[in-house]
N, C-alpha and C positions, 0 to 999 in steps of 0.2 A: 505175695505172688512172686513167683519166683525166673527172675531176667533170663532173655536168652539172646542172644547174640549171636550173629554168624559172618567170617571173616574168612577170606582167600587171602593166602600170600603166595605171592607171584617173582620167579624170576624174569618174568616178560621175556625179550628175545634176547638177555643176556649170555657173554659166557659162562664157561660149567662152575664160575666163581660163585656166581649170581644163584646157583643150585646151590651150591654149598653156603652161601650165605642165607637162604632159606630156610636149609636145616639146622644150624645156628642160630637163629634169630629165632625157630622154631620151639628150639630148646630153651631160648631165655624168658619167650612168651611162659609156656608152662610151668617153669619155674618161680615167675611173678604170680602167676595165677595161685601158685599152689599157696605161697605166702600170703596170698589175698582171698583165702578160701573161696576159690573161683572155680567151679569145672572145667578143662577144655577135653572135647572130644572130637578127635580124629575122624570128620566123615567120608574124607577120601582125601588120597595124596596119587601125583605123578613121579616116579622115579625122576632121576637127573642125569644125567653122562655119567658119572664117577658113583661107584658103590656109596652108600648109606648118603646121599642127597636127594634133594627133592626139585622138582622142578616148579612144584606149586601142591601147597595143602591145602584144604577146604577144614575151616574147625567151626564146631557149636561150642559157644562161650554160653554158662549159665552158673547162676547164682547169683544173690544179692550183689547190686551191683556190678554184675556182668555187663551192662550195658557201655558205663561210665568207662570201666577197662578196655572194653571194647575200643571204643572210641580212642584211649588213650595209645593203642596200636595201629593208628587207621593212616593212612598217607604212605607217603615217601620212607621205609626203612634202610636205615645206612650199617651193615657190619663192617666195620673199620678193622683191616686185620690185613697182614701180607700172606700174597697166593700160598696156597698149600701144596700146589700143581706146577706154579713158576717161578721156581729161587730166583732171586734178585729183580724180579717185575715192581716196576714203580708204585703201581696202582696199589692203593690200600685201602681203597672205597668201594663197596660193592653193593649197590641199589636194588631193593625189593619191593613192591609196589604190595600193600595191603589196604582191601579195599572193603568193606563192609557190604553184606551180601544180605536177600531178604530170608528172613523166616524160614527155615526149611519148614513144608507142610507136609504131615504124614500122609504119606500117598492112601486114598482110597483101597478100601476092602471091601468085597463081596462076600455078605452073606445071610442067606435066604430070609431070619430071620428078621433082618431088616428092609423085608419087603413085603409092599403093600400088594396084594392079587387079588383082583375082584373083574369077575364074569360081566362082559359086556354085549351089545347085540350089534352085529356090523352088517355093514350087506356086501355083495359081490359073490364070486364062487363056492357053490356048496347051498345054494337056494335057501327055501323057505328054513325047511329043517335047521338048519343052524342059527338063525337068525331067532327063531323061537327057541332053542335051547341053549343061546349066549354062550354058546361054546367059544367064543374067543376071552382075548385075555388083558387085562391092562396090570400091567404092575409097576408102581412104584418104588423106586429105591430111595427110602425117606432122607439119610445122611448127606446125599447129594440131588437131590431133587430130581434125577432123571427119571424119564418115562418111557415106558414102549408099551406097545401094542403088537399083537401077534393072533393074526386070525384067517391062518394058510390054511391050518388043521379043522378035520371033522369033530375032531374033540376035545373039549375043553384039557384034560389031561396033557395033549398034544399040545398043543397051544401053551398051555403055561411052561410047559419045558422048553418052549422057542423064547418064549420072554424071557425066562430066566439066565439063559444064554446069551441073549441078545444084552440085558443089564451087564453080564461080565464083561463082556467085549466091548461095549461101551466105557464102564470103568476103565480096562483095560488101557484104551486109545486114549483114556481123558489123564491118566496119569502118564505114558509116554511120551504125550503133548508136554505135559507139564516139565517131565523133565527133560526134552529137548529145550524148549527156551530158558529153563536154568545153564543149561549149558553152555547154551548159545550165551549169554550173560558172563559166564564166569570166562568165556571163551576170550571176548571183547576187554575184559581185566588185563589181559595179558602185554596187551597196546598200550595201556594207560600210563606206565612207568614212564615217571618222570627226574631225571636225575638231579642234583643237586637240590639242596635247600631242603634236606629233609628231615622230617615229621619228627625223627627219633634216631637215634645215633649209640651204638651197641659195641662193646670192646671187650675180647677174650677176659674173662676175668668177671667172679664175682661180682656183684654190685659197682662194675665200672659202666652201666648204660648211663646214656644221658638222652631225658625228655629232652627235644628244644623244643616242640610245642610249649605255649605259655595255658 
């Protein structure tokens, strides 16, 4: 079965260092992965102040042991390097907060054939007559369990095309939910940055990272 992982890295409310230590740190993820027959895929990134930075990327980690890697970039990220932006600035630490995010779920899809339509008998407007001829409609959308009813119309016909409507628009609103409180989540990441004492410690240069996680 094959891992998947999902990871934000954040310059929180740092300076454009903090972007550019992103997309460095971004770089050295990838390139441990690649050595670790790891996937990472890009599901979305924010620019940063300065060309080719990031202010924060969102990535799917997968493959065997995706999980464990995962983990192994999760906390406090420190690239250790002097500004690129401020000759002679002291600071040579610059903090990324990566935080392990859940699961992305494939957003819902509609389509017809994954719906249950079956004629039912309602009462209210449109009398007897439709009540004996179950012109209204229930259908289900089996993948996600929703249900609607639709029994405005004189004909079944009618009716099922308001159902089937009504299932998109529902999907619709259940997936734009979903992904406003993703957002709203990765949003709150961005606060978390916490400086010093951090997870993993990263240095221009080939093979100069250093785990301090134990």
């Amino acid at each position: 079965m094959t891992e998947v992982g999902v990871l934000l890295l954040s310059a929180g409310r740092g300076p454009a260092e903090c972007a550019w230590a992103v997309t460095e740190l971004l770089r050295r993820l990838e390139s441990e992965a690649a050595s670790c027959a790891v996937s990472v895929r890009r599901l979305e990134s924010v620019p940063g102040p300065k060309p080719g930075t990031h202010l924060s990327a969102l990535l799917e980690i997968s493959g065997r042991g995706a999980v464990a890697f995962t983990e192994s970039w999760t906390g406090t990220l420190c690239w250790q390097a002097a500004s690129p932006y401020r000759p002679g600035h002291g600071r040579k630490n610059w903090y990324v907060v990566a935080e392990r995010q859940g699961e992305t779920a494939p957003a819902a899809t509609f389509d017809e054939g994954d719906v249950d339509v079956v004629p039912v008998r309602t009462g209210g407007p449109g009398g007897q007559h439709r009540n004996k001829a179950s012109t209204a409609v229930r259908a289900t959308h089996r993948p996600t369990g929703f249900v609607v009813v639709a029994d405005e119309e004189r004909y079944f016909t009618a009716n099922r095309r308001l159902a089937l409507q009504r299932l998109r628009d529902r999907i619709e609103d259940g997936n734009a939910a979903v992904e406003r409180s993703a957002v709203a989540a990765r949003r709150g990441t961005h606060d978390q940055l916490i400086r010093g004492n951090p997870a993993r410690v990263e240095r221009p240069g080939a093979g100069n990272g250093a785990r301090v996680r134990g």
